[in-house]
C-alpha positions as CSV (number, residue, x, y, z in Angstrom):
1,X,0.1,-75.2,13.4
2,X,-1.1,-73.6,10.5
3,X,-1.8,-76.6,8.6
4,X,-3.9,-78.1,11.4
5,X,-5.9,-75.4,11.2
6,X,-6.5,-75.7,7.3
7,X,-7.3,-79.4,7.8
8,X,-9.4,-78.5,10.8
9,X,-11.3,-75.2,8.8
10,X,-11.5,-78.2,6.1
11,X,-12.8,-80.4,8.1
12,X,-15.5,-77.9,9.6
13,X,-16.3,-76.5,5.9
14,X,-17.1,-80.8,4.5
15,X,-19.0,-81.1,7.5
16,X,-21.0,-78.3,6.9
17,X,-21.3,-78.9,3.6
18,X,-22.8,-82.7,4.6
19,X,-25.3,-80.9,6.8
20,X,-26.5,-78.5,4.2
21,X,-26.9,-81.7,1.9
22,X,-28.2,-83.5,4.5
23,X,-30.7,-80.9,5.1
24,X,-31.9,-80.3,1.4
25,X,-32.4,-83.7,1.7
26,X,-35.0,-83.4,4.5
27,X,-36.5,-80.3,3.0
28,X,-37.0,-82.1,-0.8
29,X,-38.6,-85.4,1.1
30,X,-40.7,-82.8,3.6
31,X,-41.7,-81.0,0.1
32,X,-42.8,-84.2,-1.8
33,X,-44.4,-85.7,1.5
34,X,-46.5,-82.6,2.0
35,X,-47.5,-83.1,-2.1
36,X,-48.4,-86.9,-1.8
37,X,-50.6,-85.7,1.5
38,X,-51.9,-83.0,-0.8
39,X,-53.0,-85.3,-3.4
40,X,-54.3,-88.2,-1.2
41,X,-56.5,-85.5,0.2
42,X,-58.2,-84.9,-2.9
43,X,-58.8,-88.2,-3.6
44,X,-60.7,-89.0,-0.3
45,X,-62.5,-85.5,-0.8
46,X,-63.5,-86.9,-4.4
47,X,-64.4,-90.2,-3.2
48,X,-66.7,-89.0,-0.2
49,X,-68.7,-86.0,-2.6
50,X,-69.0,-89.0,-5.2
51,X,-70.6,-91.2,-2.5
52,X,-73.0,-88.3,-1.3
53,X,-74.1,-87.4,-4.4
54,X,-74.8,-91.2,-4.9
55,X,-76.8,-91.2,-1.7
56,X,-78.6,-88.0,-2.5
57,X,-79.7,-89.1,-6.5
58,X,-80.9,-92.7,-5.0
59,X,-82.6,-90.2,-1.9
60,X,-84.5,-88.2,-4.6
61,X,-85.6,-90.5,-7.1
62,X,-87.0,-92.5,-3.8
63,X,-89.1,-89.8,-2.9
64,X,-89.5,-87.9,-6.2
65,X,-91.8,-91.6,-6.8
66,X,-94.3,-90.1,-4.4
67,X,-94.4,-86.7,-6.0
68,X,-94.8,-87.9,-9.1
69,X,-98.1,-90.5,-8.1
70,X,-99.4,-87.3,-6.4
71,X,-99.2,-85.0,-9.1
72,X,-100.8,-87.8,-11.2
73,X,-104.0,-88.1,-9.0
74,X,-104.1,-84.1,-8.7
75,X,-104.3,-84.0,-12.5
76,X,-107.0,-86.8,-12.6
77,X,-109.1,-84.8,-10.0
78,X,-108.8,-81.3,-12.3
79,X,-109.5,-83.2,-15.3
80,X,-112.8,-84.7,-13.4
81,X,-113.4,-80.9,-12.7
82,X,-113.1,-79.6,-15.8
83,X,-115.5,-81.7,-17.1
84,X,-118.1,-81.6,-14.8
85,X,-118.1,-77.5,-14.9
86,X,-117.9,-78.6,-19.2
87,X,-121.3,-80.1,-18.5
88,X,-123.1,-77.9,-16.1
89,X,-122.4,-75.2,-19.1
90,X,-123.6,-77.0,-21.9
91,X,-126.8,-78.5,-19.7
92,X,-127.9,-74.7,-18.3
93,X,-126.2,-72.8,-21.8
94,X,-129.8,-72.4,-23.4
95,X,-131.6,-71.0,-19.9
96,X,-128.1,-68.8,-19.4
97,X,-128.6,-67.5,-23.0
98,X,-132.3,-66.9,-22.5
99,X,-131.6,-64.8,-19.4
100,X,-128.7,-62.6,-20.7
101,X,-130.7,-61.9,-23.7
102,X,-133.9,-60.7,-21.5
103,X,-131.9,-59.1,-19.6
104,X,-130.5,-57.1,-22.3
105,X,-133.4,-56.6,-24.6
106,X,-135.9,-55.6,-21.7
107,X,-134.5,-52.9,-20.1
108,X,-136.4,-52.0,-16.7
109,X,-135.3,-48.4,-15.7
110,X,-135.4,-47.9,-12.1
111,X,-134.7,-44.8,-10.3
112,X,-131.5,-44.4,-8.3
């Protein structure tokens, strides 16, 4: 009897040591499953913020175009402005002197 029951503990403790293997097994694959998963996910997150950024450089420099021919004309106008005031001063700078000077040089007191 007693030797049954050795080859039947034995028996019990190679079966529960296939099961333990068994189960590292499953835990190692679940482990380097769960790291491939991991990793694949990067890749698609890298792939998709590469493709935005794409989509938002060719966005801008579409629009930016606009900006760019505005600002352009808005400098034109100034420019035009600029020289017109440029001209009105040097045309009216004689009269402007002549009347700041008389203004200064003939005082007119006047009671307050």
């Amino acid at each position: 009897m007693s030797a049954q029951n050795s080859a039947g503990i034995q028996t019990l403790l190679d079966a529960e040591r296939e099961a333990s293997k068994i189960v590292q097994k499953a835990r190692e694959y679940r482990t380097k499953r769960v790291k491939e998963a991991r990793d694949e996910a990067k890749k698609e997150i890298e792939a998709y913020r590469a493709e935005k950024e794409a989509e938002f450089k060719k966005f801008e420099a579409e629009h930016s175009q606009g900006n760019k021919e505005a600002e352009a004309e808005a400098d034109k106008e100034a420019e035009a402005k600029i020289n017109e005031i440029k001209s009105a001063g040097q045309k009216n700078q004689d009269k402007v002197i002549k009347d700041l000077l008389a203004a200064v040089f003939e005082v007119k007191p006047t009671p307050p």
